[in-house]
C-alpha positions in Angstrom: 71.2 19.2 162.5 72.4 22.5 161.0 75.8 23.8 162.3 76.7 27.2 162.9 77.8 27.8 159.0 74.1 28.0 158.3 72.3 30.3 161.6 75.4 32.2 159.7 74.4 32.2 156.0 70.6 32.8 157.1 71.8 36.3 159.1 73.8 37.4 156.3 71.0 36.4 153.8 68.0 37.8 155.8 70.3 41.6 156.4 70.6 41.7 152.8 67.1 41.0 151.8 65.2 42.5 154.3 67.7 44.9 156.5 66.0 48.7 157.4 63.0 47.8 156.3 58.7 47.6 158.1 58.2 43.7 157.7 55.1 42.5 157.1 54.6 39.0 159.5 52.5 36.6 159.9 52.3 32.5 161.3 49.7 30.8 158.6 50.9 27.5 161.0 49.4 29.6 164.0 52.3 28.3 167.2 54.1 31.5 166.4 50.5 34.0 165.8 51.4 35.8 168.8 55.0 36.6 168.3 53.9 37.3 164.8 51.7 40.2 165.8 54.5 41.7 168.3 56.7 41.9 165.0 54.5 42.2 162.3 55.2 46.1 160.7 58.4 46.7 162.7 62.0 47.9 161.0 64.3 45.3 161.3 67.4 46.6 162.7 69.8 43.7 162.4 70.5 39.8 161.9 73.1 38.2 163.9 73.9 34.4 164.7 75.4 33.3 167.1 76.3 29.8 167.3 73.0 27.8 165.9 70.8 30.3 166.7 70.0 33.5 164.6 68.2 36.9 165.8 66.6 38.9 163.7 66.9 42.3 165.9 63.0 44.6 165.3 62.6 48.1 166.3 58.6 49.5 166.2 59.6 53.2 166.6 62.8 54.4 165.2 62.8 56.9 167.9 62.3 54.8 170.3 65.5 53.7 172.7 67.0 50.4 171.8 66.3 49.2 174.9 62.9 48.6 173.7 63.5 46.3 171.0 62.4 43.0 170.4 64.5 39.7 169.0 63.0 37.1 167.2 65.3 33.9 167.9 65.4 31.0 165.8 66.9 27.4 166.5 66.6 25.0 164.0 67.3 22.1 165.6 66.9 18.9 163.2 64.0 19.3 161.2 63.6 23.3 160.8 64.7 25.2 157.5 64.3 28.3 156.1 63.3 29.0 152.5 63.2 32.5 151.0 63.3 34.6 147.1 62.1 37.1 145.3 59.0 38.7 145.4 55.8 37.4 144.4 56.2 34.9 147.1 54.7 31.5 146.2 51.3 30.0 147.7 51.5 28.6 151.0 52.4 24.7 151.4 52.9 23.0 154.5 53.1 24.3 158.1 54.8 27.5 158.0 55.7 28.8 161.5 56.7 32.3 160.4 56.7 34.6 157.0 58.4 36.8 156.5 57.7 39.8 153.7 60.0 42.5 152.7 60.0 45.4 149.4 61.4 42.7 147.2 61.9 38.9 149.3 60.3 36.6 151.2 61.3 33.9 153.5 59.5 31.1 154.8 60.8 29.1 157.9 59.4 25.5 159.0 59.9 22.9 161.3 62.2 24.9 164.0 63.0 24.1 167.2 63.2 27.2 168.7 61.3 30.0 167.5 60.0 32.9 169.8 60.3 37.0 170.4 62.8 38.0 173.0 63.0 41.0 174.7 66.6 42.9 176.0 66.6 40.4 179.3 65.7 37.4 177.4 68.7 37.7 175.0 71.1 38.6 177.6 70.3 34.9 179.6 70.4 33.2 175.8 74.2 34.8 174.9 75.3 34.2 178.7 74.5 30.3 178.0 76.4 30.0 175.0 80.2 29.7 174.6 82.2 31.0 172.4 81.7 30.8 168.2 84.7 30.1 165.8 82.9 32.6 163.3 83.1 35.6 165.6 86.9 37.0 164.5 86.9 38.4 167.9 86.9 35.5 170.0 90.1 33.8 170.5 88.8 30.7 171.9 90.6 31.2 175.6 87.5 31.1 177.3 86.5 27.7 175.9 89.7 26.7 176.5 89.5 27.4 180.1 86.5 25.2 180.6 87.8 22.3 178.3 91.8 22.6 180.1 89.5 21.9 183.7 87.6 19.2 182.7 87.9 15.6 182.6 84.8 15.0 180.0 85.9 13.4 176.5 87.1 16.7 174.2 84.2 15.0 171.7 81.8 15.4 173.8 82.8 19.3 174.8 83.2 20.4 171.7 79.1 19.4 170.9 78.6 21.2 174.6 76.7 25.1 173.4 78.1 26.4 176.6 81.3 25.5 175.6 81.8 26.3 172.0 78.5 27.4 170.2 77.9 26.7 166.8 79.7 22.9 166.3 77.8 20.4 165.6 78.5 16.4 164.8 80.2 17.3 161.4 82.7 20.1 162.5 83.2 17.5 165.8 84.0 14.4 163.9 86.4 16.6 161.4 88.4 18.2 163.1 89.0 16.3 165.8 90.5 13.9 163.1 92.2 16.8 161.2 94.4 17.4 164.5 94.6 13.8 165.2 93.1 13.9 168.4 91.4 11.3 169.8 87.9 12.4 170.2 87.8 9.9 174.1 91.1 12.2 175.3 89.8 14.6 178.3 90.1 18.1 177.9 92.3 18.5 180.6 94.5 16.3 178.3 94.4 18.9 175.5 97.4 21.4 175.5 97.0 24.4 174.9 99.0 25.1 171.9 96.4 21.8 170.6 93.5 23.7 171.5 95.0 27.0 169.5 95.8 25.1 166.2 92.0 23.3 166.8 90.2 26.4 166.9 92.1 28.3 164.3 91.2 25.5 162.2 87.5 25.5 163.0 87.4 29.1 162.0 89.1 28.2 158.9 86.5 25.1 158.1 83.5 27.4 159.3 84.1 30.1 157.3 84.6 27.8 154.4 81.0 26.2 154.7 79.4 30.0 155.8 80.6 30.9 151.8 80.2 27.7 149.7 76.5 26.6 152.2 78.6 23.2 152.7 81.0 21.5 155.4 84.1 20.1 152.8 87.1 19.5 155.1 89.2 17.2 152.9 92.3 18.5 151.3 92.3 18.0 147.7 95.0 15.4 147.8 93.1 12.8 149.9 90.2 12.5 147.7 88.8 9.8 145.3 88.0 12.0 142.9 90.2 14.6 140.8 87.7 16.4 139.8 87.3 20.3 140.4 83.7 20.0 141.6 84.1 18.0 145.4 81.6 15.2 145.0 79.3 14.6 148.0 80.8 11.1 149.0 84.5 13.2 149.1 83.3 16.0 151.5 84.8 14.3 155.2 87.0 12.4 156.3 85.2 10.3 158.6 81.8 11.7 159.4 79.5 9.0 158.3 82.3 6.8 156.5 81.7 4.3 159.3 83.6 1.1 157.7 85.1 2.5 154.7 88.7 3.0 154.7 89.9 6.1 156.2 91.6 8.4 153.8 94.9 8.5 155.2 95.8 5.2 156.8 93.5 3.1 155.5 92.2 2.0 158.5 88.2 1.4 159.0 86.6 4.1 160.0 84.2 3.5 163.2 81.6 4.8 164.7 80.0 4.7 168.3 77.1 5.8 170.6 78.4 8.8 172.1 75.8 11.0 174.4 73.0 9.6 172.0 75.2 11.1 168.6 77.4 9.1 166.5 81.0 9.5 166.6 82.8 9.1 163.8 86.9 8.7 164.4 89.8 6.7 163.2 91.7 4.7 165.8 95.1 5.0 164.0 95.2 8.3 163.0 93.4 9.3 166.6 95.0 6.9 169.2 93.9 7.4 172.5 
């Protein structure tokens, strides 16, 4: 499933191509026709992400109050993607939910989850769900903290929890719950506070990172096969899907287990319980 870095990347993207200006919309796959029409020749305001989820923030009348505008929110989930470019946009293939047409770029989204209009009420109960994202510099993680420090659930598991910390996903879990050495079984209310501090700090760091090169890498150069200056695919993690191979530090085998239906990738050396 996407993580956070790319709901990012698409916001950015989308407010460059297409910021301030009338939109021309449309759903050729027909699930999204209605919201379509709601959107189709408005001004869009903004693009924001939050977590996995992106906003694309439309406004009909410019004199209108804000309080009127409308949000369309995406949510990949596993399967959706959006493609976009430059202007002639190409002939339609597949089942397009939504198109989007600007002055000079188009984009293209399929396959999402999520994708429907929202009006002022509607995003206010979709933020008040979510828990705080490592990519907003504002946040300083202390109210994620506070609902990891009182519960007794495995930190793995709350760090894939949306209401807990929005935007990490099974790579960003698996990675830097190993970077820290933490065992991803430990209950929050066994993670200290000055652990939870050098965790998130470290999430932003690793976030940021895959919101400007469009990939997660979390291995230092040091601890990778290759010495090359280009990080090949298979040098990327350090345990996320290396299930069996030896981890990078300590040599150990990585393993992998069923956790909440998602596989979780640790080292038991390098984590210990």
């Amino acid at each position: 499933m996407p993580e956070g870095h790319i709901a990012e990347r698409v916001a950015r993207e989308h407010k460059r191509y297409f910021g301030r200006q009338r939109l021309r919309i449309d759903s050729p796959q027909g699930k999204f026709e209605h919201g379509a029409g709601l959107l189709d020749g408005a001004c869009l305001v903004n693009v924001t992400a939050i977590g996995k989820h992106t906003l694309h923030r439309f406004r009909r009348d410019e004199n209108a109050p804000a309080a009127r505008d409308l949000w369309m929110h995406v949510h990949l989930g596993l399967y959706g993607k959006w493609a976009s470019g430059d202007l002639p946009a190409p002939a339609l293939r597949g089942m397009v939910r939504v198109r989007l047409l600007g002055e000079q770029h188009w984009a293209e989204l399929r396959g999402p989850t999520t994708c429907e209009v929202l009006n002022g009420a509607g995003l206010k109960r979709l933020t008040e769900r979510l828990g705080e994202d490592p990519l907003h510099t504002k946040l300083s993680g202390a109210a994620a903290y506070a609902k990891i420090a009182n519960s007794g659930r495995p930190i793995g598991e709350l760090l894939m929890d949306q209401a807990v910390v929005s935007g990490v996903g099974n790579v960003y879990r698996a990675e830097v719950l190993f970077r820290h050495g933490i065992a991803p079984h430990r209950p929050g209310n066994r993670i200290a506070a000055e652990e939870w501090t050098a965790l998130w700090m470290d999430l932003e760091t690793l976030m940021r990172s895959g919101v400007r090169l469009g990939r997660i890498i979390t291995t230092a150069a040091a601890d990778r096969d290759s010495r090359s200056r280009t990080v090949h695919p298979a040098d990327q993690y350090y345990v996320y899907r290396r299930h069996g191979l030896p981890c990078r530090v300590c040599g150990t085998p990585v393993s992998v287990e069923l956790a909440a239906g998602r596989r979780l990738y640790y080292c038991a050396v390098c984590q210990p319980a």
